[in-house]
N, C-alpha and C positions, 0 to 999 in steps of 0.2 A: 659307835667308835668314831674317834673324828684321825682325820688324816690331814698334817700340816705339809703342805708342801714348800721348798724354798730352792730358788733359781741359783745356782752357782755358777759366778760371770767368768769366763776366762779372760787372760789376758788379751786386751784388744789391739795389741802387736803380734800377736801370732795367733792370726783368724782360724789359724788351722786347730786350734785347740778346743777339742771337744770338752764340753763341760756337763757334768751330770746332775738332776735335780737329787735332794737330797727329800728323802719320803723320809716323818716322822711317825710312826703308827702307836698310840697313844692307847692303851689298854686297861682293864678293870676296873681299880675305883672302888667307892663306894656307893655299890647296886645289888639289886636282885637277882640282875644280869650281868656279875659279876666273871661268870664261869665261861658265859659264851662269849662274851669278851674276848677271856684270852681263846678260847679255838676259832674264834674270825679273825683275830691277830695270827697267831700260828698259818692260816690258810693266806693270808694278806703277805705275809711276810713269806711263804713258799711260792706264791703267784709271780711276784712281781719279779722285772729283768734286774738282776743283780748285775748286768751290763751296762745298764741304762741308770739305777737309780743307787744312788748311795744309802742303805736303809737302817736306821734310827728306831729302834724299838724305846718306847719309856713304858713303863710298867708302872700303874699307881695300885698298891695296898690296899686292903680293905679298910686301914684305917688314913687313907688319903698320902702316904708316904711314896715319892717317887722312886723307883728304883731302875 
């Protein structure tokens, strides 16, 4: 499973502004290892601080279609 991460800047006039990475968790595909896939996504996406991270599920088909 590959996991994209990407910095989201706030504005640098208002230092106070917290800004959250945004986690993209990139799932299934076309594998054999299709299946645990998505239940490492499901456990990746239940783990992580939905406080701290803005989180971006993509979902690929078995036959390579993003969803």
């Amino acid at each position: 499973m590959h996991i994209i991460e990407k910095v989201l800047v706030g504005s640098r006039e208002d230092e106070s502004m917290v800004s959250k990475k945004t986690v993209a968790v990139i799932f299934g595909g076309q594998s054999s290892e299709h299946e645990v896939s998505r239940t490492s996504a499901v456990m990746m996406l239940q783990a992580l601080d939905k406080e701290k991270f803005n989180l971006q599920p993509v979902f690929i088909t078995y036959f390579g279609r993003k969803i």
